[in-house]
PAZA-612732 format. One line per field, with one value per residue (C-alpha): residue number from 1; residue in three letters; y, z, x. Coordinates in steps of 0.25 Angstrom, whole numbers. Example, Ala and Ser with C-alpha at 12.3 -4.5 7.8 and 13.67 -1.06 7.14 Angstrom:
i = (1 | 2)
aa = (ALA | SER)
c2 = (-18 | -4)
c3 = (31 | 29)
c1 = (49 | 55)
//
This chain:
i = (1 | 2 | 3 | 4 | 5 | 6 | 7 | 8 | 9 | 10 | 11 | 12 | 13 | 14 | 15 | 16 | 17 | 18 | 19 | 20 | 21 | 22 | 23 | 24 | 25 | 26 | 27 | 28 | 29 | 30 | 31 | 32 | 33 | 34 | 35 | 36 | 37 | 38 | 39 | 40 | 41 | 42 | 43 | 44 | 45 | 46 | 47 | 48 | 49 | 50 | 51 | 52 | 53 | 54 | 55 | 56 | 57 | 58 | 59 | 60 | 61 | 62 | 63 | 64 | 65 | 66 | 67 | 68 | 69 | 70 | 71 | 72 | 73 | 74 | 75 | 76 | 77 | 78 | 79 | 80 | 81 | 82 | 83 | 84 | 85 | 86 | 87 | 88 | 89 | 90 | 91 | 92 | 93 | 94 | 95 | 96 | 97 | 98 | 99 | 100 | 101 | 102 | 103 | 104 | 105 | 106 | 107 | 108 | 109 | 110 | 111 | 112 | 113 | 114 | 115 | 116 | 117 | 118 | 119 | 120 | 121 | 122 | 123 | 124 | 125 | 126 | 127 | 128 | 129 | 130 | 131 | 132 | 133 | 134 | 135 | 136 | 137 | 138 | 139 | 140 | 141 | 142 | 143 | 144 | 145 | 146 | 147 | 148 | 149 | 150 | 151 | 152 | 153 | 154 | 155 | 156 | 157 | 158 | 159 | 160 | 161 | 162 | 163 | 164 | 165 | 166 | 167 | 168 | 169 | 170 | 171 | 172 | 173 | 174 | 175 | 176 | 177 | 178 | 179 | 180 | 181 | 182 | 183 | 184 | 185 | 186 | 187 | 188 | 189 | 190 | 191 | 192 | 193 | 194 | 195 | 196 | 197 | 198 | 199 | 200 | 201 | 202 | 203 | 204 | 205 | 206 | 207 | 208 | 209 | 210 | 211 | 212 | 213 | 214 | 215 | 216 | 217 | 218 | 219 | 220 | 221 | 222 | 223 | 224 | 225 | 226 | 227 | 228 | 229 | 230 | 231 | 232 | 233 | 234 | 235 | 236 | 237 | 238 | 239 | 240 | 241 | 242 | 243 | 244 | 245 | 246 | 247 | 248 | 249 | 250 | 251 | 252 | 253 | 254 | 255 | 256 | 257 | 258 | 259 | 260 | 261 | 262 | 263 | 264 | 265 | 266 | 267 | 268 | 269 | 270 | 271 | 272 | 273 | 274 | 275 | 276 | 277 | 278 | 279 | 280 | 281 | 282 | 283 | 284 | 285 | 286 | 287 | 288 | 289 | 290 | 291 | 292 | 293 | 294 | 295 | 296 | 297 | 298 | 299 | 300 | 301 | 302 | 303 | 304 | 305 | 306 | 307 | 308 | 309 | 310 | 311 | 312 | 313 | 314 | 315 | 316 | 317 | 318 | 319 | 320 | 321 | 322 | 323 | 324 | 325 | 326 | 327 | 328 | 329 | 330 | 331 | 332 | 333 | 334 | 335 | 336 | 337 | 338 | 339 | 340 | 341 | 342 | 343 | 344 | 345 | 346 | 347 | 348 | 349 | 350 | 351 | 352 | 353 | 354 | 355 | 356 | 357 | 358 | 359 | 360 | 361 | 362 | 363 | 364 | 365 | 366 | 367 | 368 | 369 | 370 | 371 | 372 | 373 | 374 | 375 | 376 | 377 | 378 | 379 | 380 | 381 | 382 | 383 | 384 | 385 | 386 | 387 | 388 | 389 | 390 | 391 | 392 | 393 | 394 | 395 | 396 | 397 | 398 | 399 | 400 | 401 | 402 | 403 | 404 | 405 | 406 | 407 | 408 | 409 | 410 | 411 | 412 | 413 | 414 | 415 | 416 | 417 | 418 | 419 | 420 | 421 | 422 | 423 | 424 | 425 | 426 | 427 | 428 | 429 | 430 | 431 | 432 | 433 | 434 | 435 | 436 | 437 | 438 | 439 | 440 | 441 | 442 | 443 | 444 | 445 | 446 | 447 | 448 | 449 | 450 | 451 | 452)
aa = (UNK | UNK | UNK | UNK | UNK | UNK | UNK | UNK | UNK | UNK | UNK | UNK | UNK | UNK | UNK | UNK | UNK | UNK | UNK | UNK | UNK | UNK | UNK | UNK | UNK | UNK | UNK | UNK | UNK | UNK | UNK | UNK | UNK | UNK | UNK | UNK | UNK | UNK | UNK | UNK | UNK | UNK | UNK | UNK | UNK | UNK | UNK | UNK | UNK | UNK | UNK | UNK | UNK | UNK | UNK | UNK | UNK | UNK | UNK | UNK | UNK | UNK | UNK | UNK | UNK | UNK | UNK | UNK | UNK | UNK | UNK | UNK | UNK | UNK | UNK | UNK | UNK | UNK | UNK | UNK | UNK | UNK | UNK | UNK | UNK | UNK | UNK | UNK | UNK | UNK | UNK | UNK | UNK | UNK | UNK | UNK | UNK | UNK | UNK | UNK | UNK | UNK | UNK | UNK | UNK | UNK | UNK | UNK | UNK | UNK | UNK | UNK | UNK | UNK | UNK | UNK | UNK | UNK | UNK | UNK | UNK | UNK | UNK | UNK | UNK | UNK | UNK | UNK | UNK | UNK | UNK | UNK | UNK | UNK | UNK | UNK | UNK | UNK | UNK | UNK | UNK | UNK | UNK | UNK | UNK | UNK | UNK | UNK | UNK | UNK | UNK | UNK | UNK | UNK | UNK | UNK | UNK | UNK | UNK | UNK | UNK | UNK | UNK | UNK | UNK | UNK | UNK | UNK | UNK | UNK | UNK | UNK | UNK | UNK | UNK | UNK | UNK | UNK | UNK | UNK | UNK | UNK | UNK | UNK | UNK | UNK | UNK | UNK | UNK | UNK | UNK | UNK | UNK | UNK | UNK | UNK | UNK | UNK | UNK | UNK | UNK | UNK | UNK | UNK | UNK | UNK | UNK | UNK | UNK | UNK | UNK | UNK | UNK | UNK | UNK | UNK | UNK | UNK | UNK | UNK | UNK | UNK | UNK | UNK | UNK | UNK | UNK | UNK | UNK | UNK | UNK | UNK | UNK | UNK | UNK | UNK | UNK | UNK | UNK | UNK | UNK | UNK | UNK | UNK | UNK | UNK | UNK | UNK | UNK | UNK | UNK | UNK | UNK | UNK | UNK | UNK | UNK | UNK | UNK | UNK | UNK | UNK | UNK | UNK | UNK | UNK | UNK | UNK | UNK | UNK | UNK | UNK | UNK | UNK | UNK | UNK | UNK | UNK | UNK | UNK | UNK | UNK | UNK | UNK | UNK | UNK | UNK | UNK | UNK | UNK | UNK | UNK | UNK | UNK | UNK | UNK | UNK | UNK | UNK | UNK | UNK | UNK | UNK | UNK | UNK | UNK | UNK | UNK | UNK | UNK | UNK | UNK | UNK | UNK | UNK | UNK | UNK | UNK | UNK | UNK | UNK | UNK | UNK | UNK | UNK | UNK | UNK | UNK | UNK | UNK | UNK | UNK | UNK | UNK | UNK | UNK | UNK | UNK | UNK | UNK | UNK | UNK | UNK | UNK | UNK | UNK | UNK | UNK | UNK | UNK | UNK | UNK | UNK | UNK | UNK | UNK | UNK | UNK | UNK | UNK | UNK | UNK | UNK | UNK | UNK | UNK | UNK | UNK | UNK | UNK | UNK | UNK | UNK | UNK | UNK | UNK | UNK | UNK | UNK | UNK | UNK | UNK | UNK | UNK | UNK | UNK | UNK | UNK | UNK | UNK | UNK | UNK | UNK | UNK | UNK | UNK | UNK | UNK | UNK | UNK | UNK | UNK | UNK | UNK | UNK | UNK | UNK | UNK | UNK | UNK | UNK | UNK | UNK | UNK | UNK | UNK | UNK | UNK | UNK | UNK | UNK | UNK | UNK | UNK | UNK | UNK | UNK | UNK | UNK | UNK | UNK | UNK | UNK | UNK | UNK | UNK | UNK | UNK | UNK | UNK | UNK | UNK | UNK | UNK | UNK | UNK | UNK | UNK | UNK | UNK | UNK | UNK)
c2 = (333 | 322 | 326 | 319 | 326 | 316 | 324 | 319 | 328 | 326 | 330 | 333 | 341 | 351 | 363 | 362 | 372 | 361 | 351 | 362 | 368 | 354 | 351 | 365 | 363 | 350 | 354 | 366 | 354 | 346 | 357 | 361 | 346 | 340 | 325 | 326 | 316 | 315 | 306 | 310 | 306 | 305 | 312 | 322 | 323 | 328 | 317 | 311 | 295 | 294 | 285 | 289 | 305 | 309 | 303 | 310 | 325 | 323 | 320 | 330 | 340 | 333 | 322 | 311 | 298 | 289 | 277 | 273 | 262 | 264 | 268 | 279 | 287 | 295 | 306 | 317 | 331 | 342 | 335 | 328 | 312 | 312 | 298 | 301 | 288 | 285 | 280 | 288 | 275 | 274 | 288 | 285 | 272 | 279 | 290 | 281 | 273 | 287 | 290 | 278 | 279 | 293 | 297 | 310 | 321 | 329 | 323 | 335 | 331 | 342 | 343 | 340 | 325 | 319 | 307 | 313 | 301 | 306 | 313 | 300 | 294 | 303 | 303 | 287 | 288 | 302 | 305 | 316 | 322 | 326 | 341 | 344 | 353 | 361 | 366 | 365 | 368 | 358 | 347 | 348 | 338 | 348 | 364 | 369 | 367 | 353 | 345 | 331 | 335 | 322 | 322 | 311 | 321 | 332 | 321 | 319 | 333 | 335 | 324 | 330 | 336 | 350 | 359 | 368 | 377 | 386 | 397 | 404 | 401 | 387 | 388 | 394 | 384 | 372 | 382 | 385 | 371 | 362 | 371 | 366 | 374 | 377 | 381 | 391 | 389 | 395 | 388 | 395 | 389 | 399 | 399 | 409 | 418 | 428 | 426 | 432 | 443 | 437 | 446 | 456 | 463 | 461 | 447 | 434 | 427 | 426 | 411 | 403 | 390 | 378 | 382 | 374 | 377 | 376 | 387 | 396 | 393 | 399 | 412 | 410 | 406 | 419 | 425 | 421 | 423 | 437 | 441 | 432 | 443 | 437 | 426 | 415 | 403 | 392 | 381 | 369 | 360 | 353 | 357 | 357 | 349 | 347 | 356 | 367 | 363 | 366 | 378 | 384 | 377 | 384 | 399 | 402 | 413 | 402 | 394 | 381 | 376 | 366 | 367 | 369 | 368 | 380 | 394 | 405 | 396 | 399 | 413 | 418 | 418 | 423 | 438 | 435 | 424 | 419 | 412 | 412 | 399 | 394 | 387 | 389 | 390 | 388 | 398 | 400 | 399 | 401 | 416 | 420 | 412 | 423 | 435 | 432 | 433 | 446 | 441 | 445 | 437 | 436 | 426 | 422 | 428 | 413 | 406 | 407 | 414 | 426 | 424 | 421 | 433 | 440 | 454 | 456 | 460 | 451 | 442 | 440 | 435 | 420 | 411 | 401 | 386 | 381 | 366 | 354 | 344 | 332 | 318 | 307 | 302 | 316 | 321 | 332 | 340 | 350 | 362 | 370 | 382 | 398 | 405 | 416 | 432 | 436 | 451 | 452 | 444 | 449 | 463 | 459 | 453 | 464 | 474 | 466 | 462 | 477 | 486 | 484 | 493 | 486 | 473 | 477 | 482 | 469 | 461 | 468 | 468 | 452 | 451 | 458 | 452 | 439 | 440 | 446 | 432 | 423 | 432 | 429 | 413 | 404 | 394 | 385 | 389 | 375 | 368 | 376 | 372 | 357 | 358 | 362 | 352 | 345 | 345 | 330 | 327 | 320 | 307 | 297 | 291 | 281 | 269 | 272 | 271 | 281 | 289 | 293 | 291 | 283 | 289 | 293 | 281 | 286 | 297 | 290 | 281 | 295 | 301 | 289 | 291 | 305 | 303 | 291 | 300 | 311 | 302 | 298 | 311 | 313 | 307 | 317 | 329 | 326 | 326 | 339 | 345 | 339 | 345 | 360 | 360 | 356 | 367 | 379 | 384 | 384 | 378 | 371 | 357 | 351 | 344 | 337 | 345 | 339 | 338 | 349)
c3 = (463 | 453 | 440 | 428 | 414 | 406 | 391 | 379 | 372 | 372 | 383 | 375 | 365 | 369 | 358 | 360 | 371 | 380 | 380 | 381 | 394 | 400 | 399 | 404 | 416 | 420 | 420 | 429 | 438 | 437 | 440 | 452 | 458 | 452 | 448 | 432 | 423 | 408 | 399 | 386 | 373 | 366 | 351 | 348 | 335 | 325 | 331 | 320 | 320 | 322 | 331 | 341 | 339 | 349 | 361 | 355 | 354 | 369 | 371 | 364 | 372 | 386 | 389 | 395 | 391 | 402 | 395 | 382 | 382 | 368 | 373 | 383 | 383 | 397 | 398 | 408 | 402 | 414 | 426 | 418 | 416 | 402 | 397 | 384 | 376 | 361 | 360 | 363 | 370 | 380 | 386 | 396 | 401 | 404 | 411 | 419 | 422 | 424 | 435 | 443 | 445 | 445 | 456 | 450 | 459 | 446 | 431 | 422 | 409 | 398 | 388 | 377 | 376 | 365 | 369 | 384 | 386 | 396 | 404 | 405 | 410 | 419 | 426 | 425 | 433 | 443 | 443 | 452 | 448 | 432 | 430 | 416 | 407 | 399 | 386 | 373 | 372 | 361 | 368 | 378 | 377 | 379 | 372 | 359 | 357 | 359 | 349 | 357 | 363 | 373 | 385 | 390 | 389 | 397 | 408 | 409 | 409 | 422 | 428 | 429 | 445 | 438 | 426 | 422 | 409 | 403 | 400 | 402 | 390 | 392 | 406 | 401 | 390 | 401 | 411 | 399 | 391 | 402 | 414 | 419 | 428 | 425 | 432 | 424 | 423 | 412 | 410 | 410 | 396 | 392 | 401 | 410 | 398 | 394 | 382 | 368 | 362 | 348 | 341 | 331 | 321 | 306 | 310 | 310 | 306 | 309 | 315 | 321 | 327 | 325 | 314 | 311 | 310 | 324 | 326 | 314 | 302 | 294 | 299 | 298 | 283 | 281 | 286 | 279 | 266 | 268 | 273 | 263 | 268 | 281 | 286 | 295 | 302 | 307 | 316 | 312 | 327 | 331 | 322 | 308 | 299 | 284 | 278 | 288 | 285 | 270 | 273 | 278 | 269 | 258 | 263 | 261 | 268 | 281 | 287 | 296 | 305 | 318 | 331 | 341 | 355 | 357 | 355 | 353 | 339 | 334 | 339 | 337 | 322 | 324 | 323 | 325 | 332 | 327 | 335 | 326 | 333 | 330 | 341 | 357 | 361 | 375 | 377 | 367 | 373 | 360 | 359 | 374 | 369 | 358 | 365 | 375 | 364 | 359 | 347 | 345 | 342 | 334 | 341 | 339 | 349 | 355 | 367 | 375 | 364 | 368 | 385 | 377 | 369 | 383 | 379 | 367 | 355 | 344 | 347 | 334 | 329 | 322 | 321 | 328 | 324 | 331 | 325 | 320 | 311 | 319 | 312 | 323 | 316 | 316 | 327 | 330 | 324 | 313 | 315 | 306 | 303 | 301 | 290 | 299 | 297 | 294 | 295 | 310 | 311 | 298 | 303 | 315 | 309 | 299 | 311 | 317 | 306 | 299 | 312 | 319 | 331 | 331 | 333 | 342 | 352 | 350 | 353 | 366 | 370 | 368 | 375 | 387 | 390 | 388 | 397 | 407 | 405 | 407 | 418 | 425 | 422 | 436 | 432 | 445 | 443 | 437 | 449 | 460 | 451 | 451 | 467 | 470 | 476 | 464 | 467 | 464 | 451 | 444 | 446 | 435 | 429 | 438 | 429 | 421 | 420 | 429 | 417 | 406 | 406 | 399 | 384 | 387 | 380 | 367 | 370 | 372 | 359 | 350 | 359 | 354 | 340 | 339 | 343 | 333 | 323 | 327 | 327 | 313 | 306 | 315 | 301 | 290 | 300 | 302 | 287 | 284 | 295 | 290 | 278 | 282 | 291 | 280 | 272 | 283 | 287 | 303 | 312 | 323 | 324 | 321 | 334 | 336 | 342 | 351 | 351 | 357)
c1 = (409 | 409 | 404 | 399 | 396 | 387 | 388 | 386 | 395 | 410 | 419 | 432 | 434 | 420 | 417 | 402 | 399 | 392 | 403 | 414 | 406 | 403 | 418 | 422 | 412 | 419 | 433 | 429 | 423 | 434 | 444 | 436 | 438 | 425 | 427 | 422 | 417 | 411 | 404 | 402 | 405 | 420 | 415 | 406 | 397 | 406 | 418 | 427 | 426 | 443 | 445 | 452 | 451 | 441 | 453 | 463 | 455 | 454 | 467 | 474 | 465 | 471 | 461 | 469 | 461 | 460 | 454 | 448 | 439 | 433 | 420 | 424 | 437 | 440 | 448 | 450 | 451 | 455 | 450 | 435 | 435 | 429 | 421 | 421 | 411 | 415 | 398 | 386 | 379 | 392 | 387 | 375 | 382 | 395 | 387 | 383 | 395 | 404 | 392 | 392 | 408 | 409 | 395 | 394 | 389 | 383 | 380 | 381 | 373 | 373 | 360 | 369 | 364 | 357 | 346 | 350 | 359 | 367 | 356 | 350 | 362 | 366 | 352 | 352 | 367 | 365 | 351 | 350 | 363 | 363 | 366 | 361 | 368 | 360 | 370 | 362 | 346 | 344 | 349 | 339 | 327 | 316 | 311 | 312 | 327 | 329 | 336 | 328 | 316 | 315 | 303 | 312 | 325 | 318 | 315 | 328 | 334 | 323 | 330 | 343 | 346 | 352 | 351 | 362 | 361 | 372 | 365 | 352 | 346 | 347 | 341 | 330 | 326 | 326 | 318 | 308 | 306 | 307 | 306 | 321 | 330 | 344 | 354 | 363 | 377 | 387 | 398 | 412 | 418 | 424 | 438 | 445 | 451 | 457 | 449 | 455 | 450 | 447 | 437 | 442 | 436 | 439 | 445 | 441 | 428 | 413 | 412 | 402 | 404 | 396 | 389 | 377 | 362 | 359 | 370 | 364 | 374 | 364 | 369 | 384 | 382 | 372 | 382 | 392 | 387 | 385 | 400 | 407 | 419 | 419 | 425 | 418 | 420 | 411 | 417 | 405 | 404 | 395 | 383 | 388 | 383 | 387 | 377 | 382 | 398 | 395 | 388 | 400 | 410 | 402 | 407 | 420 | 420 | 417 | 428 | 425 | 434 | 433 | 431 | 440 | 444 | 447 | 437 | 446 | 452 | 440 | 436 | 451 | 446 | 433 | 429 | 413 | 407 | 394 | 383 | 370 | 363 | 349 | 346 | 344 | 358 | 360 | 372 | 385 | 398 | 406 | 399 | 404 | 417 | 418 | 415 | 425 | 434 | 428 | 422 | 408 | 396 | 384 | 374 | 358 | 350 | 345 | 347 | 359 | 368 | 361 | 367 | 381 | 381 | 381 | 373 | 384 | 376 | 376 | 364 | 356 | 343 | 341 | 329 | 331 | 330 | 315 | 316 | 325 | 324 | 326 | 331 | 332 | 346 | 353 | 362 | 354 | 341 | 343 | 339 | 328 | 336 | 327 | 333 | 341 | 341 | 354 | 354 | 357 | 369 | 374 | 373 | 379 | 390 | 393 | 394 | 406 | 411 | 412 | 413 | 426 | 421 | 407 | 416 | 425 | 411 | 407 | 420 | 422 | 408 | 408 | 421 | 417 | 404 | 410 | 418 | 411 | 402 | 414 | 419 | 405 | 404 | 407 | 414 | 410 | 395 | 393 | 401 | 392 | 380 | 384 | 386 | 374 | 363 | 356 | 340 | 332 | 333 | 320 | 317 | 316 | 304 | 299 | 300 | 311 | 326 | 332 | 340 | 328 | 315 | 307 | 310 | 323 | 329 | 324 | 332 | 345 | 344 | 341 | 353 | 360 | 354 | 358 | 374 | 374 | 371 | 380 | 391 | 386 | 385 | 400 | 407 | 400 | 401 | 414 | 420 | 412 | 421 | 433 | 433 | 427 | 439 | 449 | 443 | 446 | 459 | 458 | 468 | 459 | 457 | 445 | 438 | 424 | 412 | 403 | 388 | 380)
//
């Protein structure tokens, strides 16, 4: 088959959960023969504006550059041809030119698209062949979730030939707000092992990733504040802002450090993993990714974190967040955050944290079922799932241009709006982090996270 990814989320490096599974998927494709191509952008949200820096991270992680035009910079990276565009207005047009060469047999397009830009180029180039990837909830355009809520985006998402969500959660979302089916595919990202065995009590910190109201920093700071004995550690990506960096820096018994390529950096100093989110996640890779490595964790009882802590105790109450303040110029809505019940997740942390055996129980319980999950992952399900016949897809509204309907235009300059301001809050992000991490003693480097 010849395959085309239309994301708008880098390629190269991938921390996000969505990017990192989308470039998984295709290396699997292109190692199973599949012709592979990608369009997406070259810098995420919290890039840095050094020219040239974004070319050099993927070569020094083995992307051979085939031509830099100052628009668009194509590499291959273990068997996928990557177009990687410097400008978010370059990404429908080079959908398009990408698919008239290429005459992909599938258009893979995730949710993760704000303004539904490459949706609508993708339908506009391969009508009746867009398989759309379902990874985040709030990035879809119709329930109570969504970031965008968009009548125009919800037409567009019928429109596609195939749905394919990774996890049951998220099937169930499209099936109850927009009466959608969904195939179910879990994607295998988490390698062929053998996994380290990590998790040991009385050593290493309490951490959370991507700490940020939408992923419960409340919780970690509560928490905290109330075991100033203990040490933490919050890895800030993708949703941290400069309110929630100062939050942290504030604690001293908090370290922050960067992300990083690779997991175990982070989990290798980790003695509890913590997953408080707010919001509808849609699974949580980083949580199986712990338990494989026998480190429990403590996880809100929403969404798909309760399939990813696998029947492992350690799934606790929050109040979820229900609304957002939205500002038409910011690069995402903020959330209205409940002031959270502590009592649960401090009596579940105490109890690891001060009972060796109680600790150990859950180590190998989490180790165990995690692995047995993996064990049972198919890591060609989603090559069978490409192969099979695609039924009709929906026509176009009669009268309009065949990518969007009539309001979807609308949607592509507010998609072009929201990347312009992602871009400009990219500088003031971007400092703050400079400096946390010049304030911590870690020995990982620092790298940019993409949008999710």
């Amino acid at each position: 088959m010849r395959i085309l990814l239309a994301q708008n989320l880098i390629h190269l490096p991938s921390h996000g959960g969505a990017n990192r599974s989308n470039r998984l998927l295709l290396e699997r494709l292109a190692a199973r023969g599949h012709t592979c191509e990608v369009v997406g952008p070259l810098t995420g949200a919290l890039a840095t504006v050094e020219p040239g820096q974004a070319v050099r991270a993927l070569v020094e992680r083995g992307a051979e550059v085939r031509s830099d035009d100052g628009g668009t910079v194509v590499y291959t990276h273990r068997g996928v041809t990557v177009h990687a565009v410097r400008s978010p207005s370059l990404l429908p047009r080079t959908v398009r030119a990408v698919a008239e060469r290429l005459r992909p047999d599938r258009t893979l397009v995730p949710g993760d698209d704000p303004g539904h830009l490459m949706l609508g180029a993708a339908l506009s180039a391969t009508p009746d062949r867009v398989v759309y990837l379902v990874h985040t909830i709030q990035q879809l355009p119709f329930g109570p979730g969504a970031f965008h809520p968009s009548e125009a985006g919800t037409r567009l998402v019928r429109r596609a030939a195939r749905l394919v969500a990774v996890s049951d959660a998220a099937a169930a979302y499209l099936r109850e707000h927009a009466g959608l089916a969904a195939e179910v595919v879990r994607p295998q990202v988490y390698g062929a092992g053998p996994f380290p065995l990590l998790g040991r009590p009385g050593q290493g910190a309490v951490t959370m990733v991507n700490p940020c109201g939408y992923k419960g920093i409340s919780v970690l700071l509560g928490l905290a504040d109330a075991r100033p004995d203990v040490p933490f550690l919050a890895v800030p990506t993708w949703g941290a802002d400069a309110a929630d960096r100062a939050e942290l820096a504030r604690r001293p018994n908090v370290t922050v450090i960067p992300p990083v390529d690779d997991i175990d950096e982070v989990l290798s100093r980790t003695r509890v993993l913590l997953m408080p989110s707010l919001w509808d996640e849609t699974f949580g890779y980083t949580c199986v990714e712990a338990m494989l490595r026998g480190v429990p964790v403590l996880a809100s009882a929403v969404g798909g974190l309760l399939e990813a802590k696998l029947g492992v105790p350690g799934s606790l109450p929050v109040r979820p967040v229900t609304a957002y303040r939205r500002d038409p110029g910011a690069a995402r809505p903020e959330p209205v955050v409940p002031a959270q019940e502590l009592g649960p997740w401090l009596a579940a942390l105490d109890a690891l944290l001060d009972d060796p055996e109680h600790y150990a129980r859950q180590s190998a319980a989490s180790r165990s079922a995690a692995l047995a999950f993996v064990d049972g992952l198919d890591p060609d399900a989603f090559e069978r799932c490409l192969a099979e016949p695609l039924p009709s897809a929906p026509e176009a509204p009669r009268g309009t241009p065949s990518e969007a309907p009539t309001a979807a235009p609308l949607d592509r300059t507010a998609a072009l709006r929201l990347l312009a301001a992602r871009r400009r809050n990219a500088t003031a992000t971007t400092t703050t982090a400079t400096t946390a991490a010049t304030a911590t003693t870690t020995t990982t480097t620092t790298e940019e996270r993409p949008p999710c």
